[in-house]
C-alpha positions as CSV (number, residue, x, y, z in Angstrom):
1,X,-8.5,68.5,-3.0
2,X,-10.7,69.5,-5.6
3,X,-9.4,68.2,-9.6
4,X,-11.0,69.4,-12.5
5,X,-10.7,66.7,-14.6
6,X,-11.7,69.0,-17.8
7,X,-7.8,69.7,-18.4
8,X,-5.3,67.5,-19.5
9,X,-3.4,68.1,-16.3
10,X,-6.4,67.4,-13.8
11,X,-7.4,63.8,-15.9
12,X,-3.7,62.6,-15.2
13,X,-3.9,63.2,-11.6
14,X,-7.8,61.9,-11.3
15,X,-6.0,58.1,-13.5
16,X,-3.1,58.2,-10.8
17,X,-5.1,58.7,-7.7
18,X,-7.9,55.7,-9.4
19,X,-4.9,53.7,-10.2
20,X,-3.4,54.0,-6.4
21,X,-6.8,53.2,-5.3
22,X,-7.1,50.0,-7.7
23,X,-3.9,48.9,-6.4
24,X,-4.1,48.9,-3.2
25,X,-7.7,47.5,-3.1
26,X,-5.8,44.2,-5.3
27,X,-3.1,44.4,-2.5
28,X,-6.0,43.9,-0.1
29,X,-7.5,41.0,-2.3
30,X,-3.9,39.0,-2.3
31,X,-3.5,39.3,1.0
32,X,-6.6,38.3,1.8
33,X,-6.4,35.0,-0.5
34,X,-3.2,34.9,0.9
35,X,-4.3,33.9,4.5
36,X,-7.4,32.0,3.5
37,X,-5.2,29.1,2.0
38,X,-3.2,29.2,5.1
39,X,-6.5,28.6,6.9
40,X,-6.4,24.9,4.8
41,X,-7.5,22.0,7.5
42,X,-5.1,19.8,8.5
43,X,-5.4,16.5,11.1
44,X,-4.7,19.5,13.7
45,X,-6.7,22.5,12.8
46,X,-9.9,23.5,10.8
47,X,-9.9,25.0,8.1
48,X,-10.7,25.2,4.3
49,X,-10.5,21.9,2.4
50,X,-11.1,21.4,-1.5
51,X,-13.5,17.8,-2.7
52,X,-11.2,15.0,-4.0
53,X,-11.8,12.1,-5.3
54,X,-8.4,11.1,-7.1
55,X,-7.0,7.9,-6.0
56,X,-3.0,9.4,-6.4
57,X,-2.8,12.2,-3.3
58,X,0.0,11.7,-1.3
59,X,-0.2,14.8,1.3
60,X,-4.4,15.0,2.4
61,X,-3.6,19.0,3.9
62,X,-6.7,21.1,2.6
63,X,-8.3,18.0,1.1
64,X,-11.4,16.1,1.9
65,X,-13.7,13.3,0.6
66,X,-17.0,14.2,-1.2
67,X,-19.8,12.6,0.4
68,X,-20.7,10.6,-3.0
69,X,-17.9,8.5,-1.7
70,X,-20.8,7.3,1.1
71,X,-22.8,5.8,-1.6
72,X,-22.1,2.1,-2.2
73,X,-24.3,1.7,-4.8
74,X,-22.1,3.8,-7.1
75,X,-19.1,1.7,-8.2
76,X,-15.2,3.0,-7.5
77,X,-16.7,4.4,-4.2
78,X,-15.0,4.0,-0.7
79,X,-18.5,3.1,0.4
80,X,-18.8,0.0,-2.8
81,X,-15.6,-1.4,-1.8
82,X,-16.1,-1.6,1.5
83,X,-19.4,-3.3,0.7
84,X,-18.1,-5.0,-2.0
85,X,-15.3,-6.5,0.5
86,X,-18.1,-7.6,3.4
87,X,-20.6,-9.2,0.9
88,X,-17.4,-11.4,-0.2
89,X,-15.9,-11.8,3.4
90,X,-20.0,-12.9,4.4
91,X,-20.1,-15.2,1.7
92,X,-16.5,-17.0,1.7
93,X,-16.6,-18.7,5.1
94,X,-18.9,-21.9,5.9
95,X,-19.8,-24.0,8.9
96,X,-21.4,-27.8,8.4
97,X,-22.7,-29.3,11.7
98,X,-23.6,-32.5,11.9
99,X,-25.1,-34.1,15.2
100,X,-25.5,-37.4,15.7
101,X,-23.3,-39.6,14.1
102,X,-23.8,-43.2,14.7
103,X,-25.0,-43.9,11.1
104,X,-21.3,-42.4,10.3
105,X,-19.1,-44.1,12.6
106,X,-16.6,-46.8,11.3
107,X,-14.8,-49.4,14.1
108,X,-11.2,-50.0,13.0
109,X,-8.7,-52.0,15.2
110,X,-11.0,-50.3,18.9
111,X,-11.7,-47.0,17.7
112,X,-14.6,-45.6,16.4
113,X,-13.8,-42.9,14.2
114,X,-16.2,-40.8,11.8
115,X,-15.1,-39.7,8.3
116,X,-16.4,-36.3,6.1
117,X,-15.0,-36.0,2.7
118,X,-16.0,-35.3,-1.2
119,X,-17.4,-38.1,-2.8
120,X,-17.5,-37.9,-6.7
121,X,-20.6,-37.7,-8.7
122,X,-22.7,-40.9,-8.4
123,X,-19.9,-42.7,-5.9
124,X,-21.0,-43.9,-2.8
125,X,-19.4,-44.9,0.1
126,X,-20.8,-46.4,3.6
127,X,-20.0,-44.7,6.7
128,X,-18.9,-41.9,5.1
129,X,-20.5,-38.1,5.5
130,X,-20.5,-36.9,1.7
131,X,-19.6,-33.6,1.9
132,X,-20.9,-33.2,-1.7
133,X,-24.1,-34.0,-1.0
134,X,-25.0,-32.0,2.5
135,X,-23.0,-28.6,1.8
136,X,-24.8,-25.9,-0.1
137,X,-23.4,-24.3,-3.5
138,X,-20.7,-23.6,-3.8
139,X,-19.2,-25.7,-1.0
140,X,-20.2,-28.6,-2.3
141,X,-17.8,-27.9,-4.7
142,X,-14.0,-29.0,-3.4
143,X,-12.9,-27.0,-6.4
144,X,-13.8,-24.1,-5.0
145,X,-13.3,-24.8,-1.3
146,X,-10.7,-26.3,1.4
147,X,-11.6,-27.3,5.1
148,X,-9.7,-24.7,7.4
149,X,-11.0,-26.4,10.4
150,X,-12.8,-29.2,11.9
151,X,-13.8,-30.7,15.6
152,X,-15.8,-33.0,17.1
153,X,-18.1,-33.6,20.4
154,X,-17.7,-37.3,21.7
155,X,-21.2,-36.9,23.5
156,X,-19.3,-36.0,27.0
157,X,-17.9,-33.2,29.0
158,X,-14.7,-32.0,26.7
159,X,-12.3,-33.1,30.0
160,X,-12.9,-36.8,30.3
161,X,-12.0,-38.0,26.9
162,X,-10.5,-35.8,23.9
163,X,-11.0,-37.0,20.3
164,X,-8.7,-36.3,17.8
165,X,-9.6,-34.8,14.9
166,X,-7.6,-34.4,11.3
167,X,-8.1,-33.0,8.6
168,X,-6.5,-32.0,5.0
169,X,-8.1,-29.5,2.7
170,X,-11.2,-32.3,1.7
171,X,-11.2,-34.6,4.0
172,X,-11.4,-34.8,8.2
173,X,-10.8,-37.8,10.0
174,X,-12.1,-37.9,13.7
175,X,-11.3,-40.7,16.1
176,X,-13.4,-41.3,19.3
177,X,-12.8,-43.1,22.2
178,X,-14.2,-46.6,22.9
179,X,-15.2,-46.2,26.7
180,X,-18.9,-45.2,27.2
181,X,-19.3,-44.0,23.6
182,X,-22.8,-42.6,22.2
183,X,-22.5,-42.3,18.9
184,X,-26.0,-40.5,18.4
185,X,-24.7,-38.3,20.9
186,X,-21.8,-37.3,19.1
187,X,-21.5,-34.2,16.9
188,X,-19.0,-32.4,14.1
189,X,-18.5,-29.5,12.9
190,X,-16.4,-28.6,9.7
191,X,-15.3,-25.4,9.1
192,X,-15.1,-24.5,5.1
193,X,-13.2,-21.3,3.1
194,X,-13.9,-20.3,-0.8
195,X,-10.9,-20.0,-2.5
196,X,-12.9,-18.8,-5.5
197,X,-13.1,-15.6,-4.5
């Protein structure tokens, strides 16, 4: 159909037949927006997803991480606080061993028995391991540690004689068996938790 858009009459008909054109291309453009945010990714399907790094989302449908949050050197990071949370976890547990005990070992009504605990500054006390004194910083410290655990090797196999061990949260207290004991044979181990951090 041939318009001659020099009239009046032929410009109106040329604007309407643009205007149907314009529309329908938009129509298009909706519909096409339309199904790509039904295409958002969810745990079942791909899809699209937009970057997010607020700490509030509820519903994660069409969202995903930015990769920054791989980078533990930058603070507020998933990455940081996962490190942040291994460094403390690496640094807040502690294990004293001490073999060979017979400079430590008390008699007392039969039994031998072996005692760790925090000594104060300057205080000394025989036949006593000084907890202050062997554990590194900051276990040395009993304000800013407690014992969790503690055991002890009587210097033979675990089924012919069982010591007992006791402990609060800065002292142990392990008694040995008389029969056949070796003192310099003997070991224990104290197991230490920060509370500091």
């Amino acid at each position: 159909m041939n318009l001659n858009i020099q009239t009046p009459e032929g410009l109106k008909k040329v604007v309407a037949e643009m205007s149907k054109e314009v529309e329908s291309k938009i129509r298009e453009l909706e519909d096409m927006q339309r199904r790509i945010l039904e295409m958002e990714a969810t745990f079942a399907e791909p899809g699209f997803v937009t970057l997010c790094d607020l700490p509030d989302v509820t519903d994660s449908t069409g969202k995903a991480l930015p990769t920054s949050e791989k980078n533990a050197a930058r603070e507020g990071t998933i990455a940081y606080a996962i490190d942040s949370l291994n460094s403390n976890f690496a640094n807040k547990f502690y294990q004293y061993y001490k073999y060979n005990l017979s400079e430590n070992v008390e008699n007392s009504d039969g039994t031998d028995w072996v005692r760790a605990c925090y000594l104060n500054p300057g205080q000394t006390e025989d036949k006593v391991i000084n907890l202050a004194a062997v554990l590194p910083e900051p276990f040395n410290d009993r304000e800013r540690c407690v014992i969790i655990s503690a055991s002890i090797f009587d210097g033979h196999a675990w089924f012919i004689s069982t010591p007992t061990t006791t402990f609060d949260q800065h002292q142990v207290l392990a008694s040995l068996p008389r029969a056949g004991l070796s003192a310099q044979h003997c070991a224990l181990t104290v197991t230490l938790m920060r509370t500091d951090i």
